[in-house]
N, C-alpha and C positions, 0 to 999 in steps of 0.2 A: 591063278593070278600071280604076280611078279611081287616080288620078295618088299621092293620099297613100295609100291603101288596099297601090300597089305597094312607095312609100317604106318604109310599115309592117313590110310582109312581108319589106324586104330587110336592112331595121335589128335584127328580131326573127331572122333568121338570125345576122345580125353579133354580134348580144349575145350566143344562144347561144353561140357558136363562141367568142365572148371570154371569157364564164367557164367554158369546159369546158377552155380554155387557160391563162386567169391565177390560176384558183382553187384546180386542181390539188392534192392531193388534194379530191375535192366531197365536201362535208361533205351532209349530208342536206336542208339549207338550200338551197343551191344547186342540186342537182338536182331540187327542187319550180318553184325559180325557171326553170330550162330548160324545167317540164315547163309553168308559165303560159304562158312564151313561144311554146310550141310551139300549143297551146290556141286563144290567141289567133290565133292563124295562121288554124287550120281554123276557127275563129267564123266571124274576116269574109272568108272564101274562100267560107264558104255564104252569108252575108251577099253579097255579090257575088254568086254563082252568084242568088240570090234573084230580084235588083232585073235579072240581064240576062232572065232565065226569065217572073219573074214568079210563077215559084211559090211558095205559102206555108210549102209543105212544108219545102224550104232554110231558110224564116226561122226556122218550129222548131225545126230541125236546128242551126241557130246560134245559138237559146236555149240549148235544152240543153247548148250547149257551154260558153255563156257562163256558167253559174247555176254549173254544176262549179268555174270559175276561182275564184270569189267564197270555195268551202270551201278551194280550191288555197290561195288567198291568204292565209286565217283558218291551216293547216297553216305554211305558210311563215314566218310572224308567232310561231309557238310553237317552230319546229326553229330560230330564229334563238339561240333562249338555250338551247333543250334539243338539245345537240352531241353527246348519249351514245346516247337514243334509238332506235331506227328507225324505217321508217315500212314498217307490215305489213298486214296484213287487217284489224286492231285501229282502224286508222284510216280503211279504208274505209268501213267502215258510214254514215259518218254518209253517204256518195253515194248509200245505199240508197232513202231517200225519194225524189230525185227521179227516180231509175230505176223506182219504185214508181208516181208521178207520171204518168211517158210513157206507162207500160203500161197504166195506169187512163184516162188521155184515149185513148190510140188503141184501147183498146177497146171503152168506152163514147162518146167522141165524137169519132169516127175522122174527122169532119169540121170539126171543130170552130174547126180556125184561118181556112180560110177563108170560112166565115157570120161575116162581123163583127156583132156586136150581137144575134146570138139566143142564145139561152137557156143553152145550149151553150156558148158562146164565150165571152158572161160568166164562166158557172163553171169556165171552163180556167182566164181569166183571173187570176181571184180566187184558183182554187189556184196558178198559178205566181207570185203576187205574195204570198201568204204564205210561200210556198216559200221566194223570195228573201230576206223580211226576216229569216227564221229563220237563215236560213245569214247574213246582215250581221250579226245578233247574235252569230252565233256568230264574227266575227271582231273584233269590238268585244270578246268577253268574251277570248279569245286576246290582244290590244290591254292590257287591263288586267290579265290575269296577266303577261303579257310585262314592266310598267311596273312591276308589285309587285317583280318576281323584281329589278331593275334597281336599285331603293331599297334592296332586301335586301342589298344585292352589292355596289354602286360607291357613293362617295363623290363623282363628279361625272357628270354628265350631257353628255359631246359629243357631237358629232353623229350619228357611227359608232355610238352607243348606239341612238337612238332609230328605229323602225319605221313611225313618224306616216304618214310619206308613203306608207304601203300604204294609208289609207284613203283619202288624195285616187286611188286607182287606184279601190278598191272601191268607192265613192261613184260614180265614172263610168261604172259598168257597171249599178248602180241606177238615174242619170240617163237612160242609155242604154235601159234597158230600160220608163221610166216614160214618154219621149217614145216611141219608139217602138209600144209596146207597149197604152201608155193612152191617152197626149196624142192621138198620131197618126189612133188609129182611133175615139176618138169625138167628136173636133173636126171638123164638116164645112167648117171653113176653113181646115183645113191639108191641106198637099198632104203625104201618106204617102208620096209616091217622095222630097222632096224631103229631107223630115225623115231618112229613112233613112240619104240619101247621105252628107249632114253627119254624121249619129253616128256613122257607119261610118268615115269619114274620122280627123275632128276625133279622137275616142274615142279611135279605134284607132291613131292618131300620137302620143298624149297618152302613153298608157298604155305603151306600148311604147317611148316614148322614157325615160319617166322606171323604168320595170322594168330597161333596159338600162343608163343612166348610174347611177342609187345603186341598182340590185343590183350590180354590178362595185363602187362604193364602199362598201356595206354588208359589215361584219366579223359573223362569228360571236364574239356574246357570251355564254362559258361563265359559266354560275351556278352555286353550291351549292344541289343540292336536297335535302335529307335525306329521306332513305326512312320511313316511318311504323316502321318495325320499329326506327330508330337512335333517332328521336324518344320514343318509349316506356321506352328501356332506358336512356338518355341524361338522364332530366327531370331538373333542377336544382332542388330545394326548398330552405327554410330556411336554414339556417347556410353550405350549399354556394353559392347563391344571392348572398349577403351577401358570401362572402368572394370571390367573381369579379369581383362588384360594386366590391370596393375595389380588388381588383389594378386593373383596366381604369381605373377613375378616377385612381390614381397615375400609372398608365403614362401618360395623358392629357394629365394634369399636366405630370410629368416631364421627358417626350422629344418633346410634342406632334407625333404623328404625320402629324396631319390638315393640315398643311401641307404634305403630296405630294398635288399637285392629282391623280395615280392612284393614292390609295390604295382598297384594294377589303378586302372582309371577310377574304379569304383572305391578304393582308400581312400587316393586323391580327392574325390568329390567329397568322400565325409569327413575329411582333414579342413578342406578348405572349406567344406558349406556351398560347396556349388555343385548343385545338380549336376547329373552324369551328364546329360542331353545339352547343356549350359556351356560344362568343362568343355566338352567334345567339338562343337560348336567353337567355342576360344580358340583353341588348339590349332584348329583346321582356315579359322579365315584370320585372327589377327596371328598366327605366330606361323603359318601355312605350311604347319607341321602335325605329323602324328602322333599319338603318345608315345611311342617307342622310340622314335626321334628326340621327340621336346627331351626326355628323363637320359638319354644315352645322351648328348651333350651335353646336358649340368652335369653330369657323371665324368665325362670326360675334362670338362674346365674344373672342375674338382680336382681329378689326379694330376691335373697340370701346376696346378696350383700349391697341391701338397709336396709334389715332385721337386719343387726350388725352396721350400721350407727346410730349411738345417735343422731341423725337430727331425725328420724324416732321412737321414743320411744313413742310418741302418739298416734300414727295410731297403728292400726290392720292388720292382716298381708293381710284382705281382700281389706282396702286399697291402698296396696303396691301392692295387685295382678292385679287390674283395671289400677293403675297407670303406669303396668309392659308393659299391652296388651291384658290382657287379660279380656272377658264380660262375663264370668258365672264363678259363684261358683264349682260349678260341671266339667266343663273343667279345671278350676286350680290344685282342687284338686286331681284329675286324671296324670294333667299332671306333678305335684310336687312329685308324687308319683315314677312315671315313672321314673324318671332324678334322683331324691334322693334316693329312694328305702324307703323313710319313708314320711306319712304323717306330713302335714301342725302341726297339736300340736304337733307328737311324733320331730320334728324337732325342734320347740320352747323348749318345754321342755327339749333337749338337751341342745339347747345354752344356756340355766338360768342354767343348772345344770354344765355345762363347765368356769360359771362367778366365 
């Protein structure tokens, strides 16, 4: 066995054993992530057995293990914010197709992996590579509900928030399967042992190192999801509508809340005394914005604000920006961009040229 291949295997033990120990109670999140860790283990254990054998059969047997991680992953991505959940039959199905998949190739082209380039082989090919993009979208679309529910909920974006870096894993198991799988076998100038070694290596060090280090850093973030049954019996029209509208804008006013760089929906509601389902509701039909919107513009009329106060001529505008609500550099300037249509200098530089 290859020297990163063992490394792999013995970091992907390590990490398991470290979040079955630091994470204590495992939330549903967590044990999807022991269960890719584990996943990837038996991939490139056939992955290996393959390239010592030589047979193609293994490499299959390490596809299919690998296409399962990519829904694992899309799964992991959605139980990170949904903490109530479980994961049941309900969500196995979607592994139905490509178990559907293997039994359709191995009984119509029982030989089909290893004819490279016949007719056969092609159309395995072509099905396991639509296979695969369908299940990447399906963690891209997971990705973007995961980023909705996020806006709906927190008022800032750290790091512990976001899931981004599951796609740089996902991505490399596409890569891995597009060199291998495509590159390899219809380029007659590459060498397939050699390509193999490397993906299998490289990949599988990459993936397992960065699964191991921000899953042990990665939090489960609870959101509010209201149930269609609350949203119906809940809907806010006319005069009720108006009159949430104004409380929430006093209060805004007032107390300006949005100055706890963690403020989340569920604060708000018990600041204000309006149900989350109420707030949510507000937010979205009279002010036809989302919580991560409504609070990043008071925040930002905030620092505009303090910005032309002569109390404030010493600070920088990065200290006005922490002091607004906001914890990074990078979400400020982003979101002053948004709301002004100019950056953080090209705005200074207006107001000294408007003195």
């Amino acid at each position: 066995m290859h020297f990163l291949t063992t490394i792999g295997i013995i970091l992907a033990a390590i990490g398991g054993i470290l979040i079955f120990i630091l994470k204590r109670p495992l939330k549903t999140s967590d044990k999807l992530l022991i269960a890719i860790l584990a996943t990837f283990v038996v991939k490139f254990s056939f992955d290996e057995v393959s390239l010592i054998t030589g047979s193609p059969l293994f490499s299959a047997i390490a596809a299919a293990f690998g296409i399962s991680t990519i829904i694992t992953c899309g799964w992991y991505i959605k139980y990170i914010t949904d903490t109530e959940t479980g994961f049941g039959i309900k969500q196995l199905y979607i592994y139905s197709p490509l178990v559907v998949l293997i039994v359709v190739l191995l009984a119509f082209f029982p030989s089909w992996v290893s004819q490279t380039g016949s007719a056969g082989y092609n159309i395995g090919m072509a099905m396991v590579l639509c296979l695969i993009l369908c299940y990447f979208w399906f963690c891209i679309d997971m990705l973007r509900k995961h980023q909705q529910l996020i806006r709906e909920n927190y008022s800032g974006a750290p790091g512990s928030i976001t899931v981004n870096w599951m796609i740089i894993i996902i991505a490399l198991q596409v890569a891995e399967f597009l060199l291998k799988g495509v590159l390899a076998r219809f380029i007659t100038n590459y060498d397939n042992t050699d390509i193999t070694i490397i993906t299998n290596e490289y990949c599988f060090i990459i993936m397992t190192f960065l699964l191991v280090v921000l899953g042990i850093w990665q939090k489960s973030i609870p959101v509010f999801i209201p149930a269609k049954e609350e949203i119906s019996q809940s809907a806010l029209h006319g005069d009720d509508l108006k009159r949430y509208q104004l409380k929430l804008e006093k209060f805004m006013d007032e107390h300006k809340p949005y100055l706890d760089p963690e403020l989340t929906i569920e604060k708000l509601g018990e600041l204000t005394r309006i149900k989350k389902l109420l707030l949510s509701q507000t937010l979205n039909k009279a002010f036809n914005k989302n919580f991560f919107t409504f609070i990043k513009e008071y925040r930002i009329r905030y620092v505009e604000a303090e910005l032309k106060n002569k109390i404030n001529e010493d600070r920088t505008i990065m200290d006005i920006a922490y002091m607004s609500g906001f914890n990074s550099k990078t979400g400020f300037n982003r979101a002053f961009k948004e709301v002004t249509g100019k950056t953080p200098t090209e705005y200074l530089e207006r107001q000294v040229k408007s003195l």
